[in-house]
ZAMI-783527 format. One record per residue (C-alpha): residue in three letters; y, z, x; residue number from 1; chain. Coordinates in steps of 0.02 Angstrom, whole numbers, plus 32768, in hexadecimal, padded with zeros to 4 digits. Layout:
BEGIN
+-------+------+------+------+------+------+
| kolpa |   yy |   zz |   xx | fiba | dodo |
+-------+------+------+------+------+------+
|   ALA |    Y |    Z |    X |  NUM |    A |
...
+-------+------+------+------+------+------+
END
This chain:
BEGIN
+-------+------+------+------+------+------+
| kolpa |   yy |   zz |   xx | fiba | dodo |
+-------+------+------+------+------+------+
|   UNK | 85AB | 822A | 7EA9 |    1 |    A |
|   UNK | 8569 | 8192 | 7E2D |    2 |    A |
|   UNK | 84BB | 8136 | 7E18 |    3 |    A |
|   UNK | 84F7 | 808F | 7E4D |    4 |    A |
|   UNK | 8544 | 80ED | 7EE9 |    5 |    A |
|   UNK | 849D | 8127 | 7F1F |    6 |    A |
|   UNK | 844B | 8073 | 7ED8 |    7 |    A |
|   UNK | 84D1 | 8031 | 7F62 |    8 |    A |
|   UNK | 849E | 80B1 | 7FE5 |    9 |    A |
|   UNK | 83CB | 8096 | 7FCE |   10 |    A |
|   UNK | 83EE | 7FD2 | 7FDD |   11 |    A |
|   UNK | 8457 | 7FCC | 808A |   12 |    A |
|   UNK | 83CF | 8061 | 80CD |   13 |    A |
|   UNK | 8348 | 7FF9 | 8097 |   14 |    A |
|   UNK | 8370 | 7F59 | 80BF |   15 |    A |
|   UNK | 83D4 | 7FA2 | 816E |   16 |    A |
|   UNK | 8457 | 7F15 | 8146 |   17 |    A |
|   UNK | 84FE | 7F11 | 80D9 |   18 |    A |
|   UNK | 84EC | 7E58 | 80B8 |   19 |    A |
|   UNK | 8438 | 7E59 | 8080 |   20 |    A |
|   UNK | 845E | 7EF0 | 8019 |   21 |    A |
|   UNK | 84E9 | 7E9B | 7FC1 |   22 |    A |
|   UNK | 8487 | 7DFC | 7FA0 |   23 |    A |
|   UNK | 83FA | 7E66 | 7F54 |   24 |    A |
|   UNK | 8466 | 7EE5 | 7EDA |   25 |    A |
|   UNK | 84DA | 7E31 | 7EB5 |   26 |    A |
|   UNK | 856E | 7E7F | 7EFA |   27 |    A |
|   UNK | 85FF | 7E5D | 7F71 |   28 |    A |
|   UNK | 85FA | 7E99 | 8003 |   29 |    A |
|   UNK | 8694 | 7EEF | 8018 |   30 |    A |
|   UNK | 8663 | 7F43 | 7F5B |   31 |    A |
|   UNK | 85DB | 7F7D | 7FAC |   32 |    A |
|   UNK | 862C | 7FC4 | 8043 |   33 |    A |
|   UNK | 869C | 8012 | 7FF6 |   34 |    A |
|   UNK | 8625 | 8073 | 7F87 |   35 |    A |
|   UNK | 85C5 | 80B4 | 8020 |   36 |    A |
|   UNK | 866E | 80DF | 807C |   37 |    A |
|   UNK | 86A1 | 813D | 7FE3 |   38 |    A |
|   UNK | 8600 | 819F | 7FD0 |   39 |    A |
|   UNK | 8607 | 81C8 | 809B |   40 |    A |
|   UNK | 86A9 | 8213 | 805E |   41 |    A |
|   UNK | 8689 | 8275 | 7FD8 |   42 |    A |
|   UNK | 85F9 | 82B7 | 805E |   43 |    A |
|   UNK | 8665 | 82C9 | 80D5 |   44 |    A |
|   UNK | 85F2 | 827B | 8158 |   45 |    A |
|   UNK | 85AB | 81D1 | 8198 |   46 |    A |
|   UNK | 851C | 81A7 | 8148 |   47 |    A |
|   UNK | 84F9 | 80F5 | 81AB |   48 |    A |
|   UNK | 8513 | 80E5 | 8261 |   49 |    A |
|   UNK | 856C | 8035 | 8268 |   50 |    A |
|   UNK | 8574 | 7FB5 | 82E7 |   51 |    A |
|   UNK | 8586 | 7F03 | 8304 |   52 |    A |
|   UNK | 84D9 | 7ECE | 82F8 |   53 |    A |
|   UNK | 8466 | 7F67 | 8281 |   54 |    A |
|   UNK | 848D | 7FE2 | 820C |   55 |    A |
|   UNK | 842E | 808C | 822A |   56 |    A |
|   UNK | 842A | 8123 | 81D2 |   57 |    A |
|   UNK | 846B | 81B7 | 8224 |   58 |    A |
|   UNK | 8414 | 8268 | 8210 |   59 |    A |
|   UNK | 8481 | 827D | 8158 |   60 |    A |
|   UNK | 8453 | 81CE | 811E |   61 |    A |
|   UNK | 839C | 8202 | 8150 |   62 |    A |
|   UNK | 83A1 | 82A4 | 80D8 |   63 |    A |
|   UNK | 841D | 8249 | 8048 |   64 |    A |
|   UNK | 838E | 81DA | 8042 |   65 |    A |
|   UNK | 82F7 | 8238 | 8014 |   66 |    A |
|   UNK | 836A | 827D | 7F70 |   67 |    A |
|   UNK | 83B5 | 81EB | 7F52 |   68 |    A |
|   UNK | 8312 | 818F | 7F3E |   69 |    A |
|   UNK | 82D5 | 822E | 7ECB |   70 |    A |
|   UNK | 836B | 8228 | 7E6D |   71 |    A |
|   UNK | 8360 | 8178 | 7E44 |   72 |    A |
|   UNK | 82A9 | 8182 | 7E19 |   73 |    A |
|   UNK | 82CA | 8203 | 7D98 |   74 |    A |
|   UNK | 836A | 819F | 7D4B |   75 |    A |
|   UNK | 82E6 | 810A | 7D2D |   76 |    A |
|   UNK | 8282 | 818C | 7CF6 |   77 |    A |
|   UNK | 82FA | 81C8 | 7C74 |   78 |    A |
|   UNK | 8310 | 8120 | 7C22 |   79 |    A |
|   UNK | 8262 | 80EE | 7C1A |   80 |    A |
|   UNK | 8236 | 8183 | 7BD5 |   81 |    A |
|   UNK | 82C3 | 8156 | 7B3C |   82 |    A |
|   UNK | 8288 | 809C | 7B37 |   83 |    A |
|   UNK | 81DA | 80F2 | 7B17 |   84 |    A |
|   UNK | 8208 | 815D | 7A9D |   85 |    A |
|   UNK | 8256 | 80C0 | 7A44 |   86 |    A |
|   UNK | 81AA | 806B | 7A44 |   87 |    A |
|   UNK | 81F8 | 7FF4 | 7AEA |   88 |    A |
|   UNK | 81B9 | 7FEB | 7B86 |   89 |    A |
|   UNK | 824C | 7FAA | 7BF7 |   90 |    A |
|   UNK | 8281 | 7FD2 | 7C92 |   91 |    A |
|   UNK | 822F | 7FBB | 7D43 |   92 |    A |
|   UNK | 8177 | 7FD5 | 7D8E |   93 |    A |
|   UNK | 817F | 7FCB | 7E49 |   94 |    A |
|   UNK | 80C4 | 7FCF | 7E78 |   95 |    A |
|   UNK | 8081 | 7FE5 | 7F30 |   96 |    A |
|   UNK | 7FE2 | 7FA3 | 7F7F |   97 |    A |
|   UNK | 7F86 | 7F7F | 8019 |   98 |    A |
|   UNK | 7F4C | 7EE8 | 8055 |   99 |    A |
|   UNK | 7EA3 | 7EB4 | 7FFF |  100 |    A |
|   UNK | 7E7C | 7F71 | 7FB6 |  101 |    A |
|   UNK | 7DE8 | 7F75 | 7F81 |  102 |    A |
|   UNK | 7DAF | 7F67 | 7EBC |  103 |    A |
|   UNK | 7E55 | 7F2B | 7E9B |  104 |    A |
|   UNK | 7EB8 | 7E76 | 7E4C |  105 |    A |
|   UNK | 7F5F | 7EAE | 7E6D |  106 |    A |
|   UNK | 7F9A | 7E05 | 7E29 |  107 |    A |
|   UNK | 7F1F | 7DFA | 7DAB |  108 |    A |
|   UNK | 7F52 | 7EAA | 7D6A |  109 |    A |
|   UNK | 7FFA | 7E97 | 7D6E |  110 |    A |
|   UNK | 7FF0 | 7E05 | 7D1E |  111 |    A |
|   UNK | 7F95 | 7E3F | 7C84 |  112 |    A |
|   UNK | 8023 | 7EF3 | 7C8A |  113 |    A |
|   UNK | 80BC | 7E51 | 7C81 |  114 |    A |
|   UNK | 8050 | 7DED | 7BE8 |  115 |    A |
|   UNK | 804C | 7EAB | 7B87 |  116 |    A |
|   UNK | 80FD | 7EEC | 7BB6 |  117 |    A |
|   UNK | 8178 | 7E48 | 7BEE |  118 |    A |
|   UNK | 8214 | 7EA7 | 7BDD |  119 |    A |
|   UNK | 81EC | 7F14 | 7C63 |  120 |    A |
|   UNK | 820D | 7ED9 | 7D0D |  121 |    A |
|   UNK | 8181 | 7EDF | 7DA3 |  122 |    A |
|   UNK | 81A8 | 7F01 | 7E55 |  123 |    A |
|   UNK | 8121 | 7F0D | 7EDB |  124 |    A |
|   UNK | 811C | 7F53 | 7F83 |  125 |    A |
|   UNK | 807E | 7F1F | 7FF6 |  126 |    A |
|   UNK | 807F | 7FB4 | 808D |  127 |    A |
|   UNK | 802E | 8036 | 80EA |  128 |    A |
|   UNK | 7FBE | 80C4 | 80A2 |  129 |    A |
|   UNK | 8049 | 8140 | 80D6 |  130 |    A |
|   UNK | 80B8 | 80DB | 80A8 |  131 |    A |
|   UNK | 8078 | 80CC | 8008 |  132 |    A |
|   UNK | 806C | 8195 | 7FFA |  133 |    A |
|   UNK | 810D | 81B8 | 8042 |  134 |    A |
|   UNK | 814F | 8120 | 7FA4 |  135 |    A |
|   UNK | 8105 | 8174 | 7F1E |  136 |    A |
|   UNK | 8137 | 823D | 7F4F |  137 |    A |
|   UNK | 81F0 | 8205 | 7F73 |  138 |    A |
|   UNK | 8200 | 819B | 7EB9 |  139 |    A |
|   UNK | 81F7 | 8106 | 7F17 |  140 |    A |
|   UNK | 8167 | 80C8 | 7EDA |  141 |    A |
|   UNK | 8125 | 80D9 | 7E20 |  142 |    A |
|   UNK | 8067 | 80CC | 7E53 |  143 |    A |
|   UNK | 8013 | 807A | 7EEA |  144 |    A |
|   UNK | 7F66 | 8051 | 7F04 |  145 |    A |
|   UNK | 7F1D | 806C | 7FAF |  146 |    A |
|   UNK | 7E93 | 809E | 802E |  147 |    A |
|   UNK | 7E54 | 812E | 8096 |  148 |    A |
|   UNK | 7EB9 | 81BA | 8032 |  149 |    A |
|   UNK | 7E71 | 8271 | 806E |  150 |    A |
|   UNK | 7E8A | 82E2 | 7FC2 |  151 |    A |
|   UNK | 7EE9 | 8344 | 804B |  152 |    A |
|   UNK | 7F6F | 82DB | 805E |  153 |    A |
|   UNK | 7F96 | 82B7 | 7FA4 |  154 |    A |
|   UNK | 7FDF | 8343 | 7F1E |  155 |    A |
|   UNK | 7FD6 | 82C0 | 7E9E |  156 |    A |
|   UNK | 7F3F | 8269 | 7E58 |  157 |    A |
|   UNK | 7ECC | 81FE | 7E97 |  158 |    A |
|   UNK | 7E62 | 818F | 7E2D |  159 |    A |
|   UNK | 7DCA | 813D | 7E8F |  160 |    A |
|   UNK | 7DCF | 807E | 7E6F |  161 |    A |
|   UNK | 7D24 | 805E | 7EFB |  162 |    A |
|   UNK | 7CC6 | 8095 | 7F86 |  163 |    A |
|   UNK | 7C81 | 801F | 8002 |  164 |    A |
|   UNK | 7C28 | 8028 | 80AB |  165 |    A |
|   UNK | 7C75 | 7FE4 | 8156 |  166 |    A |
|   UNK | 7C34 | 7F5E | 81C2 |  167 |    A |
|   UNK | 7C42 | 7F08 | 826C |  168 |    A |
|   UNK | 7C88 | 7E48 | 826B |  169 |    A |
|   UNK | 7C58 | 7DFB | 830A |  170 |    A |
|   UNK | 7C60 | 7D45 | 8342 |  171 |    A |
|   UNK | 7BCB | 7CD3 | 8356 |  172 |    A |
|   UNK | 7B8D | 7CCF | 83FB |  173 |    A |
|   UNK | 7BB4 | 7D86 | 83F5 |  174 |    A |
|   UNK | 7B34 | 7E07 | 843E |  175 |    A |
|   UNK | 7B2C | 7E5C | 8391 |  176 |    A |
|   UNK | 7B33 | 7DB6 | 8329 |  177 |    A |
|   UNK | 7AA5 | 7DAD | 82BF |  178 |    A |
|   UNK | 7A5A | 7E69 | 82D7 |  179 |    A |
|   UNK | 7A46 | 7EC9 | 822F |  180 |    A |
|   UNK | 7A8B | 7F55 | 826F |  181 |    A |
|   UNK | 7AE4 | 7FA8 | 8318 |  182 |    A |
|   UNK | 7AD9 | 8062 | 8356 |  183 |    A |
|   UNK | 7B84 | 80AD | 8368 |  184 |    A |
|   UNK | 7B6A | 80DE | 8422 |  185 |    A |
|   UNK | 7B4F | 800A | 8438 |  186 |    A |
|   UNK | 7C05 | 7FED | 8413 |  187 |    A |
|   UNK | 7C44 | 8054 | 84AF |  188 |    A |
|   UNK | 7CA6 | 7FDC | 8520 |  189 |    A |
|   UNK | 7CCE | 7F54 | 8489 |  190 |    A |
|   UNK | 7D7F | 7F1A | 8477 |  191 |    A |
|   UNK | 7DB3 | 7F1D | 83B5 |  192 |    A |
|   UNK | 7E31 | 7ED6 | 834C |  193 |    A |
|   UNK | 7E72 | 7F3C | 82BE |  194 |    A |
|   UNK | 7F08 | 7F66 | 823D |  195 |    A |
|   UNK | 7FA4 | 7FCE | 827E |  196 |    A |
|   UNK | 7F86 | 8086 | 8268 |  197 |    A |
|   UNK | 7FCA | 8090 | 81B3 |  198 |    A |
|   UNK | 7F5B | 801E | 8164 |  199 |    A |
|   UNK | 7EC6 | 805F | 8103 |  200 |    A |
|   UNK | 7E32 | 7FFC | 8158 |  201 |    A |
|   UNK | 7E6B | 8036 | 81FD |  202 |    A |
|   UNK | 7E8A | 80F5 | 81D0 |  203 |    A |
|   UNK | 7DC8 | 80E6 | 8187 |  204 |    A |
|   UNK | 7DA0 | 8088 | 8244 |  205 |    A |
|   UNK | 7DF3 | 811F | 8290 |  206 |    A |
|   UNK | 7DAF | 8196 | 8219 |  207 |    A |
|   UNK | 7CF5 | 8152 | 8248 |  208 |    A |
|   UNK | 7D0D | 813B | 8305 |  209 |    A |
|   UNK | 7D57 | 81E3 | 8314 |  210 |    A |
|   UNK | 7CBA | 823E | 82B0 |  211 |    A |
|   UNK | 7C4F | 81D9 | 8331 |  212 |    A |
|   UNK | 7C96 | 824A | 83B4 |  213 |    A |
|   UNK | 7CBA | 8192 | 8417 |  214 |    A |
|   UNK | 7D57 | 813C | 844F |  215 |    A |
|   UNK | 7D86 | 808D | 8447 |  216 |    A |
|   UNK | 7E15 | 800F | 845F |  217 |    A |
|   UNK | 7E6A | 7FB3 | 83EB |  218 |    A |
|   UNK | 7E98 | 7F17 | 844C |  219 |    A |
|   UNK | 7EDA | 7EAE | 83C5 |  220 |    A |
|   UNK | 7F46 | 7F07 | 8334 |  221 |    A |
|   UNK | 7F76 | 7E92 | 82A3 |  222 |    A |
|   UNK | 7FCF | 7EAF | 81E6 |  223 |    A |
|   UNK | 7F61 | 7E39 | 817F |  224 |    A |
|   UNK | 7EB7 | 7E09 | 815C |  225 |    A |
|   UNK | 7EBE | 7D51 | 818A |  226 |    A |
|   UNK | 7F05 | 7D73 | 823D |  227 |    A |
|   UNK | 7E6F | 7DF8 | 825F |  228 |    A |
|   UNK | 7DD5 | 7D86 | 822D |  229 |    A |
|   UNK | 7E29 | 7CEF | 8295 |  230 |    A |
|   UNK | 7E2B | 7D66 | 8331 |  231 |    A |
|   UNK | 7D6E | 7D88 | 831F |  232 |    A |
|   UNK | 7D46 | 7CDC | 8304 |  233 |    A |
|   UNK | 7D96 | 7CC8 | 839B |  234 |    A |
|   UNK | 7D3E | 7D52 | 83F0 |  235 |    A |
|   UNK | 7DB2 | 7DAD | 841C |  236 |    A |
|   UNK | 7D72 | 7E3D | 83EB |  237 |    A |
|   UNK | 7D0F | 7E8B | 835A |  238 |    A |
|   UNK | 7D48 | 7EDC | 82CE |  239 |    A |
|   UNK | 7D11 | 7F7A | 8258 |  240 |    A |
|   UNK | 7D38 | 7F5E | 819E |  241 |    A |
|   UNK | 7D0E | 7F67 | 80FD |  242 |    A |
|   UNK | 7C81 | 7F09 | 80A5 |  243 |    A |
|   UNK | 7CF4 | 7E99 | 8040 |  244 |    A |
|   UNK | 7D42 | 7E3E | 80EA |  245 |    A |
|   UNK | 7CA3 | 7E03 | 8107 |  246 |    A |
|   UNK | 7CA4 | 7D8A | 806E |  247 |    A |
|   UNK | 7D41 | 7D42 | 8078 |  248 |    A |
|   UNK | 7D44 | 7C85 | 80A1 |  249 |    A |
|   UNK | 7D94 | 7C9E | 8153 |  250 |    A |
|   UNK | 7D01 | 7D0C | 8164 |  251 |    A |
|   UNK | 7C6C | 7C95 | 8138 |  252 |    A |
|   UNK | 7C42 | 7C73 | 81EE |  253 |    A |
|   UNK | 7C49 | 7D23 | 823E |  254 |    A |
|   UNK | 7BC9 | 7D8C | 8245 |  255 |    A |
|   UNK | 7BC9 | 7E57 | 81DC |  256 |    A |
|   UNK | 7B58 | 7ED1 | 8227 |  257 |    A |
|   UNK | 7B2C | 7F7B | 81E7 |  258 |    A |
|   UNK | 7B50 | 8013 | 823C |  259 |    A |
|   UNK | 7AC9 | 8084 | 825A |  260 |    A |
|   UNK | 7AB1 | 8134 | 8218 |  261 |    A |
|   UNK | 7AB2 | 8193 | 8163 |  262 |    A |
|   UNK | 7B5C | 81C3 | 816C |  263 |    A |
|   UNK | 7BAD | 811E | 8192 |  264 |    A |
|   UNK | 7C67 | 80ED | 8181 |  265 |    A |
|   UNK | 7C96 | 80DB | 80C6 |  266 |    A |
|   UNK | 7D38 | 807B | 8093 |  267 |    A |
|   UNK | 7D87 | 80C2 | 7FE8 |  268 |    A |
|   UNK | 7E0F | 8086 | 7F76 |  269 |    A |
|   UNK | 7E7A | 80E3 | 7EFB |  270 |    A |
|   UNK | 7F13 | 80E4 | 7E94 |  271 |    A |
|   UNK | 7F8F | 8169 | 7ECA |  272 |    A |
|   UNK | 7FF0 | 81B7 | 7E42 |  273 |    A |
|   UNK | 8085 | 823A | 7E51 |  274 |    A |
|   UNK | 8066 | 82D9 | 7DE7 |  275 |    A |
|   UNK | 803B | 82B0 | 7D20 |  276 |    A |
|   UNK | 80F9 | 8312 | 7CFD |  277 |    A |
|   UNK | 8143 | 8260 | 7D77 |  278 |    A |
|   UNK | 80D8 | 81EF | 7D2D |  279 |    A |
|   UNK | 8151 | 8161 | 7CEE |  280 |    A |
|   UNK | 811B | 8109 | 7C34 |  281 |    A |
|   UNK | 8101 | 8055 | 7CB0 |  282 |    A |
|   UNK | 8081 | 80BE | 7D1A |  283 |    A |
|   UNK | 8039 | 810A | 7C7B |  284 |    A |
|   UNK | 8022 | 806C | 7C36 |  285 |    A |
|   UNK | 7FE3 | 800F | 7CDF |  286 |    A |
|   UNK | 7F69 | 809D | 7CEB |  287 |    A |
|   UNK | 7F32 | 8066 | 7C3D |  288 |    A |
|   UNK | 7F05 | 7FC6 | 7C6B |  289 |    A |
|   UNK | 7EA5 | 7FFD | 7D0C |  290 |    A |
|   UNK | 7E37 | 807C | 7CA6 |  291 |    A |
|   UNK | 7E17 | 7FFB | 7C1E |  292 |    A |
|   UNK | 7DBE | 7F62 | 7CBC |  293 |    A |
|   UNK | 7D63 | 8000 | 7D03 |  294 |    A |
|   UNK | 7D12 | 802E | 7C54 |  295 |    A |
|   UNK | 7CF1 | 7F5B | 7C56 |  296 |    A |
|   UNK | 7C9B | 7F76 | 7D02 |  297 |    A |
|   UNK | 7CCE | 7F0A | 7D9A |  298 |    A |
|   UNK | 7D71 | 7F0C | 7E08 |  299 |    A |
|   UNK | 7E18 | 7F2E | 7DA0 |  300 |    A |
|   UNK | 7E71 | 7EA2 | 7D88 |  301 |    A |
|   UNK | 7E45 | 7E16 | 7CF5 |  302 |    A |
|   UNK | 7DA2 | 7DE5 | 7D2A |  303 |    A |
|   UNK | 7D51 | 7DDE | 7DE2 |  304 |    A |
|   UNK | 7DB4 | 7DE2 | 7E77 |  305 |    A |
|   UNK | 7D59 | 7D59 | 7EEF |  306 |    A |
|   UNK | 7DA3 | 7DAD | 7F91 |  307 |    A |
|   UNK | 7DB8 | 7E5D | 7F73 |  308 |    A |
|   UNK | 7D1A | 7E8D | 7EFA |  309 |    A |
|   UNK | 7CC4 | 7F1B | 7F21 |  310 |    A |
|   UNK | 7BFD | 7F01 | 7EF3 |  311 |    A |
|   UNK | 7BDB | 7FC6 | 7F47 |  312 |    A |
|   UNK | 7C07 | 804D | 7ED1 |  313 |    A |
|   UNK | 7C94 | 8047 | 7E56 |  314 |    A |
|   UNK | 7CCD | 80FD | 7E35 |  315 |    A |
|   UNK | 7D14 | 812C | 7D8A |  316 |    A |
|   UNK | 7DAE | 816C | 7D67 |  317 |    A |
|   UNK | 7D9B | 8216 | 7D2C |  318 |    A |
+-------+------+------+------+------+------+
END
């Protein structure tokens, strides 16, 4: 069993297609085929259930994956570990993040981590909160930076990046537009539009609702930001999210409203780190630049973030 087997094997899981796997790794097809076939052999199993139309992994492929993704990691790991020794910093940094995380420039940051190390290649990987966890326990992922993490789910670390409360976006012309605040037992019977399940603002929704001890639908479910304030403008339902929503441009003509009562629904960002032993010398080095904006004060990235900045709390890394 080889690397670039198992480099062939991740790419056709991942992108559920021989074709698109072969145009990403810059390989023919038939190369690339017969590196799976040769690996299903030396397994002595099918590892991709095959038809005309998909590629699926079978229960093997599921299983070969998990390792094979771990195995990979710590190969990349290997080598930058040399380059670092060497005084280099090559290799690749495949970051995650969720959409508009709080206290965060993704692009700003990474830009700054490419102006300090340009022989190392970036990838990045915008997903789910689990997603993200699931990225950075399997190898997938060097470091992510995401919401709504429980110190439960996570063996790793997790450095705070801010803390911010929720609010209700309603419409104008809505029955709470323009109220300072609205009592949780008020928002029985609304119809709200929110993220898919995985997605950090809606696990801290859910997280909220469910301490409330009340139910709700979620009428509307969306995957980005943009999408969700256009349905409330609409009025098609209102939406609970964090503070930062509320001053984005598509948000200037939508009303936020507080939600009553001392212990209301808090939003928090982090960056999610494997165990310091996994740590790669690009993560070690991001992580650098994150703790040197927080000592500056502010959101991490170089200089404000006009969307995402948090003007609540910024924790500290410890």
């Amino acid at each position: 069993m080889e690397l670039r087997q198992l480099e062939h094997f991740v790419a056709v899981a991942e992108e559920a297609h021989f074709t698109r796997a072969a145009e990403r790794l810059a390989v023919s097809q038939s190369g690339l085929s017969a590196s799976v076939r040769a690996l299903e052999r030396e397994l002595r199993t099918p590892l991709f259930s095959r038809t005309t139309r998909s590629v699926r992994l079978t229960g093997a492929g599921r299983a070969l994956l998990v390792e094979a993704e771990r195995t990979l990691a710590g190969a990349r790991a290997a080598r930058d570990a040399v380059d670092a020794v060497r005084g280099l910093l090559r290799g690749t940094l495949t970051v995650g993040v969720e959409q508009c995380v709080a206290g965060v420039s993704p692009a700003r940051l990474l830009a700054a981590f490419h102006r300090d190390h340009p022989h190392m290649e970036l990838r990045l990987r915008q997903e789910g909160t689990s997603s993200l966890l699931d990225g950075v326990a399997g190898g997938r992922l060097d470091i992510a930076f995401a919401a709504t993490v429980s110190p439960l789910e996570w063996r790793g670390e997790l450095v705070p990046l801010a803390r911010e409360p929720m609010v209700l976006l309603c419409a104008p012309g809505h029955r709470f537009a323009g109220r300072p605040a609205v009592a949780w037992d008020e928002l029985r019977g609304e119809s709200f539009i929110d993220f898919h399940p995985d997605w950090g603002p809606r696990r801290a929704a859910d997280e909220a609702f469910a301490g409330a001890r009340l139910r709700r639908t979620v009428a509307l479910e969306v995957n980005d930001v943009h999408s969700l304030l256009d349905l409330v403008h609409e009025g098609l339902g209102v939406a609970v999210v964090p503070h930062h929503f509320s001053r984005k441009p598509e948000a200037r003509n939508l009303f936020a409203v507080e939600l009553e009562g001392p212990d209301g629904p808090v939003y928090e960002s982090v960056v999610v780190l494997p165990p310091a032993r996994d740590l790669s010398p690009g993560a070690r080095a991001l992580m650098r630049l994150v703790r040197e904006h927080q000592r500056r004060g502010g959101p991490v990235g170089d200089g404000g973030d006009p969307d995402g900045g948090v003007g609540e709390v910024v924790r500290r890394a410890r």
